[in-house]
C-alpha positions as CSV (number, residue, x, y, z in Angstrom):
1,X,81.8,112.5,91.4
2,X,82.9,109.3,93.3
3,X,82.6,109.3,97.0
4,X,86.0,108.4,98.5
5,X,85.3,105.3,100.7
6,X,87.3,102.9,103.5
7,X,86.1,99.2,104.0
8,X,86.6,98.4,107.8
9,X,87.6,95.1,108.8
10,X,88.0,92.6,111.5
11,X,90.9,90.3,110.5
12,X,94.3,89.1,111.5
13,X,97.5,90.3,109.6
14,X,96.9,87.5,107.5
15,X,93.9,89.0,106.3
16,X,95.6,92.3,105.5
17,X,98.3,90.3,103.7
18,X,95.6,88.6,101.3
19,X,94.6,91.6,100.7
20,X,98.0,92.8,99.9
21,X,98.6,90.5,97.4
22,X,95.5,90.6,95.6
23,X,96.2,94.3,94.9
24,X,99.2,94.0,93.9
25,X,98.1,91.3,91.1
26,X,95.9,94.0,90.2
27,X,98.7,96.3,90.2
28,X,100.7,93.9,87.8
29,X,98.2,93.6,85.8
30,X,98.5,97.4,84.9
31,X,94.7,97.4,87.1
32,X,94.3,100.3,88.9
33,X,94.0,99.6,92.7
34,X,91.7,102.3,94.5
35,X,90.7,100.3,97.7
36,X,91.3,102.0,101.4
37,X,91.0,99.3,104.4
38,X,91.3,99.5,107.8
39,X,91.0,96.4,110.0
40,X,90.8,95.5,113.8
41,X,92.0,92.6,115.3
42,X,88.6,91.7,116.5
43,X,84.6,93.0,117.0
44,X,85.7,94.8,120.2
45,X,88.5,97.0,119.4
46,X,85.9,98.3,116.3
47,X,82.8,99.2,117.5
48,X,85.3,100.6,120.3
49,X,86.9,103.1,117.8
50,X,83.6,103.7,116.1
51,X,81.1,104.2,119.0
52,X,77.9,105.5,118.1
53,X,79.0,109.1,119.5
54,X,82.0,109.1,117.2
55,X,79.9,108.1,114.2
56,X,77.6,111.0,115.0
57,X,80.9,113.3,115.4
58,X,81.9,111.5,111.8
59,X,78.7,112.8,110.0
60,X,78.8,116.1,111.1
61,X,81.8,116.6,110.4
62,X,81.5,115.2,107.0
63,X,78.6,117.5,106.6
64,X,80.2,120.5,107.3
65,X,84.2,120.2,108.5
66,X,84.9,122.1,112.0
67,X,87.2,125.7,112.3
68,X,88.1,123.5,116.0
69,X,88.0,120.7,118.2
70,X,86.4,123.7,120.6
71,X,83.8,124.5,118.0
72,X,83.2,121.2,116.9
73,X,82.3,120.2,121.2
74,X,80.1,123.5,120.9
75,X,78.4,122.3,117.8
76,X,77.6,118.6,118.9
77,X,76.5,120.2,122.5
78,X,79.4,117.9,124.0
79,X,82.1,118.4,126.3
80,X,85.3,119.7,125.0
81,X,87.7,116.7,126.6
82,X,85.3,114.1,125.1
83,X,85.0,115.4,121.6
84,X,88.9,116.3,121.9
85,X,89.5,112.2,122.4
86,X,87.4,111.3,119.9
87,X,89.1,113.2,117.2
88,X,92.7,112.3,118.2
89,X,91.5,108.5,117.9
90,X,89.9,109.2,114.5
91,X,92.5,111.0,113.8
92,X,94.9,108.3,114.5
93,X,92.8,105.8,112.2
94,X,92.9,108.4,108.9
95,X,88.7,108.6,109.3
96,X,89.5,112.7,110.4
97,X,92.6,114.5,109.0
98,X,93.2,117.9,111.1
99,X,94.9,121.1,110.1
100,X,95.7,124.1,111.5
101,X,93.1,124.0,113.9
102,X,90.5,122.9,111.5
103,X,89.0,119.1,111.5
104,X,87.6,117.7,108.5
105,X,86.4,114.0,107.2
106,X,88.6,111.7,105.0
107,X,86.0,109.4,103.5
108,X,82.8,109.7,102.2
109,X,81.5,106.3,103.0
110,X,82.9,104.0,106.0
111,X,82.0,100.1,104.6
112,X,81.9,98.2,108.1
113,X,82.3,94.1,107.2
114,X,82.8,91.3,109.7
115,X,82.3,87.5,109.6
116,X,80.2,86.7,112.9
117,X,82.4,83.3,112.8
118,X,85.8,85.0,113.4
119,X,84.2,88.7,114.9
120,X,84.8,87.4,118.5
C-alpha cells in the first residue's frame, strides 16, 4: 500500500507555476500526475505552521485519528484552546481533514524541502 504523501515548500508563485506546468506535460503525455504540494512564501511562515507541537499533534493523530478536538487536548495532555488552533490551521493547510466532530490525518508522509539560498 503506498503512503499518501505532500512535499512542502518554500517558493514564490513562480515556483508553484513551474511546477504546474511540468505536471501538466506529464498530464499530456498521458503520465499520470500523483504529486501533492504545499508551499510558503518563505522559512518563517513554515516552520510557523508546522511547529514542533503541531507535528507532535500530526503524528498522533495519524496514529490513531481523534472522536474531538476535546479528546484530542485530553490525549496530548494540552489545553483545549491551543490544540483547537492548531487543528483549524492544519485544517486550513489540507495536513488534517475534520468531520463530524472527528479529526483525522490527510497524508502519510509530510516531505519538508527548502533551498537555504532563497529560505530567508
Amino acid at each position: 500500500m503506498s503512503k499518501r504523501r505532500v512535499n512542502v515548500h518554500v517558493g514564490s508563485m513562480k515556483d508553484m507555476g513551474r511546477r504546474f506546468i511540468r505536471a501538466w506535460k506529464q498530464v499530456e503525455r498521458g503520465e499520470k500526475v500523483r504529486e501533492e504540494h504545499l508551499t510558503f512564501a518563505d522559512l518563517a511562515t513554515l516552520l510557523n505552521a508546522l511547529s514542533p507541537k503541531r507535528l507532535e499533534l500530526l503524528r498522533e493523530v495519524h496514529r490513531e485519528s481523534a472522536r474531538s478536538v476535546r479528546a484530542l487536548a485530553q490525549r496530548l495532555q494540552r489545553d483545549y484552546k491551543r490544540v483547537h488552533e492548531d487543528v483549524e490551521t492544519l485544517t486550513e493547510l489540507g495536513l488534517l481533514q475534520r468531520d463530524d466532530g472527528r479529526v483525522a490525518a490527510t497524508y502519510d508522509v509530510i516531505h519538508a524541502d527548502f533551498d537555504l539560498r532563497s529560505a530567508a
